[in-house]
MINUNU-15055 format. One record per residue (C-alpha): x, y, z. Coordinates in steps of 0.25 Angstrom, whole numbers, plus 5000, padded with zeros to 4 digits. Layout:
<pts>
XYZ;...
</pts>
This chain:
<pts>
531748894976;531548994989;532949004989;532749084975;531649154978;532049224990;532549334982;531549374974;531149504971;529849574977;529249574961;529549414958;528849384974;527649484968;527649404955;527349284962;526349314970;525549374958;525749264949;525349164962;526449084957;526649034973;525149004972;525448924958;526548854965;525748794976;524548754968;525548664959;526248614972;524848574979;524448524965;525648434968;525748414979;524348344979;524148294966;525648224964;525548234949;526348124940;527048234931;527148354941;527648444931;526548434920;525348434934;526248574936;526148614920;524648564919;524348664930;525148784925;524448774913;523148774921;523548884928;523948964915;522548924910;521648944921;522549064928;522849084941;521449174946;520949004951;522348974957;522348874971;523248804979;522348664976;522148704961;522948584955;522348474964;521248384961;519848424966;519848304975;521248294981;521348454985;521948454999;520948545010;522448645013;523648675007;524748605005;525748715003;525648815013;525948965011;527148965020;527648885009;527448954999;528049095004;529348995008;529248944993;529249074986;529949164998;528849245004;529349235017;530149365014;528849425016;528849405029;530349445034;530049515047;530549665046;530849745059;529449795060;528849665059;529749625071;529549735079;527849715077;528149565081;528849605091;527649695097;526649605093;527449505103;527549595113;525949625112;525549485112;526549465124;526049585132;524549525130;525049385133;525649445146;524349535149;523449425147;524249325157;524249445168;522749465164;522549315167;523149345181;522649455183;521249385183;521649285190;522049345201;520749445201;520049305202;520749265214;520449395219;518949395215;518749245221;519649275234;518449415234;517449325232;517749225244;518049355253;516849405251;516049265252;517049235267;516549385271;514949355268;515149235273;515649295287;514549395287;513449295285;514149215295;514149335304;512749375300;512249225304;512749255318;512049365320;510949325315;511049215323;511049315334;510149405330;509049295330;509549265344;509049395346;507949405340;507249285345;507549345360;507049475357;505749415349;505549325363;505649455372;504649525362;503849405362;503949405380;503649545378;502549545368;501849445376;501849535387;501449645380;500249565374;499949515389;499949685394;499249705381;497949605380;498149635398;497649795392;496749735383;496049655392;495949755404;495349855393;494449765387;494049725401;493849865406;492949915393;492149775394;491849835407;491549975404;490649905394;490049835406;489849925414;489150025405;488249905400;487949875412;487550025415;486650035402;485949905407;485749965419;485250085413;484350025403;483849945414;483550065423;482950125412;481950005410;481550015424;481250155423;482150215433;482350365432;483750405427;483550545423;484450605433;485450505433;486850495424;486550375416;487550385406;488950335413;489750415423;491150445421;492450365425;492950485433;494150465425;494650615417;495850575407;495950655392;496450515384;496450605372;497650695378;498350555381;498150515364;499250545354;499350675349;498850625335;497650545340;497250665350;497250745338;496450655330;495250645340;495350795341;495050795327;493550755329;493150865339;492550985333;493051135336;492251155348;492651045351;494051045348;494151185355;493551135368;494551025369;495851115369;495151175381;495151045387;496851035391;498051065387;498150935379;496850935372;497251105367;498651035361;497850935354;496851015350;497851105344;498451015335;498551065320;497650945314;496450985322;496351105317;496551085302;495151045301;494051145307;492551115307;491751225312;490351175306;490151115320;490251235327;489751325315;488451375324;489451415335;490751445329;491151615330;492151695320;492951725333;493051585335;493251525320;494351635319;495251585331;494951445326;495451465313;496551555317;497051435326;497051335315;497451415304;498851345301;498051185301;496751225294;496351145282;494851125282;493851215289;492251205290;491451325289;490351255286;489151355292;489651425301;488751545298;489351635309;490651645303;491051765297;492351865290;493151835302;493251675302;493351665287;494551755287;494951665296;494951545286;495651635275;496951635286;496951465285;497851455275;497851305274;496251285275;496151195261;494451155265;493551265270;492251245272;491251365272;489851315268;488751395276;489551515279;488751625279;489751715283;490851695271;490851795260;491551815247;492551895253;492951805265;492951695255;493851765248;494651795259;494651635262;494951605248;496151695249;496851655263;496451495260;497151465246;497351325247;495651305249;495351135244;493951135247;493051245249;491551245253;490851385253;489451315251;488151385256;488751535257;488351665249;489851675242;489751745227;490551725214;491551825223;491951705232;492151595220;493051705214;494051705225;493951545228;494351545212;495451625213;496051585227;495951435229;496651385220;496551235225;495151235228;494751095225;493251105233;492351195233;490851195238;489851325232;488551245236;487351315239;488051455236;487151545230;487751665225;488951645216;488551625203;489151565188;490351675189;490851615202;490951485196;491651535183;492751595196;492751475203;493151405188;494051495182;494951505196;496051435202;495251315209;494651295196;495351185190;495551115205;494051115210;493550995210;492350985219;491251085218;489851095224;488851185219;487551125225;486351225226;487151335217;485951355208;486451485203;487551415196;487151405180;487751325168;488451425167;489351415179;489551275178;490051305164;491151395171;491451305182;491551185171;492551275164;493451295173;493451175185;493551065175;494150985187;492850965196;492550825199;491450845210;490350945207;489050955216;487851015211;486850985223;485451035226;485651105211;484151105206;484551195194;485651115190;485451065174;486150955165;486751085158;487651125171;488150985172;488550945159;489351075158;489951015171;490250865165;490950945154;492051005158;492350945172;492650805167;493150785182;491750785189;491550645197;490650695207;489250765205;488050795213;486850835208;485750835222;484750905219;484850925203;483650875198;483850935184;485050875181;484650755170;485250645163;486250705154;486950775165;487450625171;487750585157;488650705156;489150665169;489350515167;490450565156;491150615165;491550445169;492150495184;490850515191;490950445206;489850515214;488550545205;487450625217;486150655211;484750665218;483150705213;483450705200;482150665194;482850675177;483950575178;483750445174;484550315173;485250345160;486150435165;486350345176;486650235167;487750315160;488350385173;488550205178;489050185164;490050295162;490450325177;490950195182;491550265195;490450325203;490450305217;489150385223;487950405216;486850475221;485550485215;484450475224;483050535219;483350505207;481850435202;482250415188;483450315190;482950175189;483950035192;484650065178;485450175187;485850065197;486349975186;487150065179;487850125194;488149965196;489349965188;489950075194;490950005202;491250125212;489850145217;489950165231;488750245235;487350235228;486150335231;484850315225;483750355234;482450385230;482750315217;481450225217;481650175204;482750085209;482449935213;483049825217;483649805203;484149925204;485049875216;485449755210;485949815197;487049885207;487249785216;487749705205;488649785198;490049815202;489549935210;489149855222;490549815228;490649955233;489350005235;489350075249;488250175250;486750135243;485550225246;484150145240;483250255248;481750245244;482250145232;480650095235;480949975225;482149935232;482049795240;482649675246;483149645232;484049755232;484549725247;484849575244;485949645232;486249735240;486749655251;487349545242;488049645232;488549755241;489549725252;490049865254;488749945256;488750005267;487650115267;486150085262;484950165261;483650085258;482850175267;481250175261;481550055252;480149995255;480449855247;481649805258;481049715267;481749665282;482349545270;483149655264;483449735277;484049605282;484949575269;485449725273;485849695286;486749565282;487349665272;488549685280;489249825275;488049915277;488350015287;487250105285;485750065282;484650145281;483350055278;482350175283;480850145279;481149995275;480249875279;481349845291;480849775304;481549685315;482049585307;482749675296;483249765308;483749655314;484449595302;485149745300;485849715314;486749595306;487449715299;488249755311;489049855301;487749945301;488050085307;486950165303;485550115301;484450205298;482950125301;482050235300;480450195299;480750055299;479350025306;479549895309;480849895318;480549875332;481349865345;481749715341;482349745328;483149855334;483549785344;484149675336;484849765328;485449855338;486049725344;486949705332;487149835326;487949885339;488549985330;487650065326;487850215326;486650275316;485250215319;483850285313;482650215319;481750325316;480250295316;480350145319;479150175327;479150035336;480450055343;480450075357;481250105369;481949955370;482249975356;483050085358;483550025370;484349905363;484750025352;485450085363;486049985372;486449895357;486950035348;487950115358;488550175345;487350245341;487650395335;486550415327;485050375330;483550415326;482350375334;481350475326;480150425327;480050305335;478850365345;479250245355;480450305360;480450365374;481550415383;482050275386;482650255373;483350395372;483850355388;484350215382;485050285370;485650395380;486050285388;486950205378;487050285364;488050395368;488650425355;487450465348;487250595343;485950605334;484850565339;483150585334;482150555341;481050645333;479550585335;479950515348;478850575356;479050495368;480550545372;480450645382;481450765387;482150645394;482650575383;483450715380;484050715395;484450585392;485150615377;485850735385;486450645395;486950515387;486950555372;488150665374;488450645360;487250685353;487150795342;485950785335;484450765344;483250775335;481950745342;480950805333;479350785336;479750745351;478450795358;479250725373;480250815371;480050975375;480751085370;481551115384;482250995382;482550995368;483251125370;483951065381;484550965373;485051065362;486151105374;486750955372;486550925359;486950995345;485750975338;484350955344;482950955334;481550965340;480151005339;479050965347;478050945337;477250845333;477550705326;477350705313;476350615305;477550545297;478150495310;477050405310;476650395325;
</pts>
């Protein structure tokens, strides 16, 4: 049969395929094949009829086979079928198709060859890799081997060096407590001996033997040696920075090494000629300010009334002056103000306070400082609303921050209405001994210059609560000053506590209308650090607990309860349990604190200054005071019932004290003053007004010992005589400030004496008053 269908035409193939009768065939001979029918040829009749029936759309391979025995694959393969009916003339390869065979056995060779040399090609970049790797870990491990031994020889080293350090440190130390030991040995001796010389002296003194003519104070060593020349150039300069011009100018005469010092540019970038103002001359100004020109930054003017066109010229050649103090100056006009104004462009601070300048002056401060940040017009009288509308509308305006105009009462609402306008930046403005000053001036204030944090209002007794509730939306006020205002009560108060949780220093003394409720509404303010309330004698000891107890008292460093006459030992026993940082108090006149009280204050360790003035304070509570070895200045005026044995039991533990006022503690005595002396070297300050038992001998003690102090009053003291001055002369070198009011001992020869040595020198020779009591 294929042998007679090889030749068959293309048209007979196509007529087979479309009339599947290659398909028909195989159905029959799988229906056959399985089935193995009895009569094959009616089986092949039976299912042509079907076929012819049913058509051939439903046509299988397994159509003639029971349901059941249908085999899962063919029986009769394709390949047989394209033998059976020569199909495989279809696939006779033509020239192309060998050619296409050929390349795609070319291809498959070429990848076959490409993938082998890929396969080396990695293999052998393994090898490399792994021969790398063991390189690298043979060269680390040589140069950790390497490492190892020279650490090995490094630690060698070290440990020998560390023992020589250790050989030498020892010396060293040996040298070093050698020094210490021969220092300490030779200052224990000078202390010895000048012990032993005020023994002697006090002894001599006791037995009455006439010193007058003799140099009781110490001799010198003999030695002359400028340690100061020998310092570092920096710490020279430092220690040269304390001396006043007079001063300063003396000591370049002293060398050649002092005039190099003296002439270093820090020293003169600050001048102070307050000290010297009574003396100081335009001649002398002028070279002064020639010379520093190049360094100066701050310069004090501060009444120095005999300055005049010359010096202030002068100042406008400093270009680099940025704070110029000219309060007092008599002599300054609004054309050398100007003139300043012009040659000092770079002004920060400027203080003209206290001088006769017009709107003329404040025109050119508007219009040439540019950065002026500072600026002081107190007590100025004779600018008016027009020089503030300069000052505002000028280059400074939107800069300034700090304004005082205390004692300008010629200043309307109407000029702070132009200053509001135009320095919206202002956050401190002081309107001190202001009588005038209404609610109206500050309100305009508070509503444009949302900045302001700091206020004082001394001496403003107009002012009434609805200027501090204006103030108190400002919610940044920190220092709040206030005093004699008789119209402000504790609502205002209550809402400046509430609303301004950040003051800092409030000062309302004299204040008779504010009550505890004040306190207890400044008790939350957790920044409160210094609270002044004098003469406020509506405040009791409630009053101190409500602040003690709220968050305000872990800072608290400054309290002044003067002539709070219901404060008592309540408010100390809070005080001292609640207020560990406090380190100033004030309870002078506060009639209720007993020596109980006084002693809770001396076991309150941080108090450095005291001032219990008028209090019921005897031995006991004085004695107590000496446990609080902190304690630098202690003030214990008319304290009747201190004698010489409380003092003396205090001065033995308080060796440090520099500021003492003893005034009108009528029973002390000589011997008191004797263990002040001999127990308080450090003494600076000291006032002896009014203790009528006082003779020479004390001021002979003090001379003796207390040479650093420089303020001494002994008004009322009607038993010192001229000799206690000789002694001040000779032992007190340091002493500024003598006041010896009322000293009927003392004549006038030798008080005008005394003005030769000291700076300033009160006295009158008339009678004791009837307050002093005597």
């Amino acid at each position: 049969m294929a042998a007679s269908l090889k030749g068959l035409s293309p048209e007979l193939r196509k007529y087979l395929r479309v009339n599947k009768l290659p398909d028909i065939y195989e159905a029959l001979l799988t229906g056959l094949a399985v089935m193995c029918p009895d009569d094959p040829l009616q089986f092949i009749l039976d299912k042509l009829l079907h076929l012819r029936e049913h058509g051939l759309e439903e046509l299988q391979w397994d159509m003639f086979i029971e349901e059941w025995m249908r085999p899962y694959q063919r029986i009769i393969s394709e390949s047989n079928l394209d033998f059976i009916f020569n199909y495989e003339e279809w696939l006779i390869p033509t020239p192309e198709m060998y050619a296409t065979a050929y390349g795609h056995y070319n291809t498959k060779l070429k990848e076959m060859c490409f993938c082998s040399w890929m396969q080396y090609f990695l293999h052998c970049k393994r090898k490399s890799e792994l021969m790398n790797a063991k390189v690298a870990m043979a060269s680390r491990h040589h140069a950790h081997r390497m490492l190892r031994v020279h650490i090995h020889i490094w630690k060698a080293w070290v440990k020998y060096r560390k023992g020589r350090q250790a050989m030498s440190f020892q010396k060293v130390q040996h040298v070093f407590y050698v020094s210490i030991g021969r220092i300490m040995f030779e200052a224990w001796h000078k202390h010895t001996l000048e012990a032993r010389k005020q023994r002697e002296y006090f002894e001599r003194l006791e037995r009455g033997e006439n010193m007058e003519d003799e140099d009781l104070f110490g001799q010198g060593t003999g030695e002359a040696r400028d340690s100061v020349s020998m310092l570092p150039k920096k710490i020279a300069v430092q220690i040269f920075s304390y001396v006043d011009l007079a001063d300063l100018a003396n000591c370049s005469c002293v060398c050649r090494s002092w005039k190099v010092i003296v002439q270093a540019g820090m020293l003169w970038s600050r001048m102070n000629f307050y000290e010297v103002r009574k003396r100081v001359t335009d001649k002398v100004a002028s070279r002064l300010l020639y010379k520093a020109r190049p360094y100066l930054i701050h310069l004090n003017l501060r009444d120095c009334q005999h300055l005049k066109r010359q010096t202030f010229v002068s100042v406008s050649e400093c270009r680099n002056i940025q704070d110029l103090n000219l309060s007092g100056c008599l002599g300054l006009d609004d054309e050398t103000l100007k003139l300043m104004a012009k040659g000092c462009k770079i002004l920060l601070y400027l203080n003209i306070s206290h001088t006769n300048l017009t709107d003329a002056s404040l025109r050119a401060v508007a219009k040439y400082c540019m950065n002026l940040q500072y600026m002081s017009l107190a007590f100025c009288g004779k600018f008016s609303d027009r020089g503030l509308l300069y000052l505002a509308t000028g280059k400074c305006a939107k800069k300034l921050e700090y304004l005082d105009l205390s004692g300008c009462l010629q200043v309307t609402p109407q000029g702070f209405q132009n200053l509001a306008n135009g320095c919206t930046n202002l956050t401190s403005l002081i309107l001190d001994e202001f009588p005038t000053l209404l609610d109206e001036s500050v309100m305009i204030m508070t509503e444009k210059c949302h900045k302001i944090h700091t206020v004082s209002f001394l001496g403003s007794p107009l002012l009434t609560d609805e200027s501090f509730k204006h103030l108190a939306q400002l919610k940044q006020m920190r220092v709040l000053k206030v005093d004699g205002n008789h119209r402000i009560s504790d609502l205002s108060m209550k809402m400046m506590g509430k609303l301004c949780p950040d003051l800092q220093h409030v000062y309302l003394a004299d204040c008779q209308r504010l009550t505890d409720s004040t306190l207890k509404s400044f008790a939350s303010c957790r920044n409160l650090t210094v609270l002044n309330i004098a003469d406020c004698v509506r405040i009791s000891d409630a009053g101190v607990r409500h602040l003690v107890d709220g968050p305000c008292s872990a800072k608290l460093r400054e309290l002044n309860l003067t002539n709070c006459i219901r404060v008592g030992d309540m408010a100390m026993v809070n005080i001292h349990k609640r207020c560990h940082s406090l380190t100033y108090l004030n309870v002078n006149y506060c009639e209720h604190i007993s020596e109980a009280g006084i002693e809770l204050l001396g076991l309150t360790h941080s108090l450095v200054s005291l001032d219990i003035s008028g209090c019921n304070c005897g031995d006991q509570g004085l004695s107590a005071l000496g446990n609080n070895t902190r304690l630098r200045d202690v003030c214990l005026s008319e304290c009747m019932n201190i004698t010489d044995l409380g003092l003396q039991k205090f001065a033995q533990q308080c060796h440090e004290i520099q500021r003492l006022d003893l005034s009108h503690c009528m029973q002390l005595t000589d011997g008191a003053i004797k263990n002040l002396a001999f127990c308080c070297r450090m003494l600076t300050v000291l006032n002896l007004a009014g203790c009528k038992l006082v003779t020479d001998l004390s001021i002979q003690y003090l001379s003796g010992v207390c040479h650093y102090l420089t303020q001494l009053d002994i008004s009322g003291c009607v038993l010192i005589t001229d000799k206690a001055l000789k002694y001040l002369r000779k032992g007190c070198k340091k002493l500024r400030t003598l006041t010896m009011l009322y000293c009927k001992g003392i004549n006038k020869h030798a008080a005008q004496k005394i003005t030769r040595h000291i700076e300033t020198v009160e006295y009158n020779y008339d009678d004791v008053p009837a307050f002093y009591g005597y």
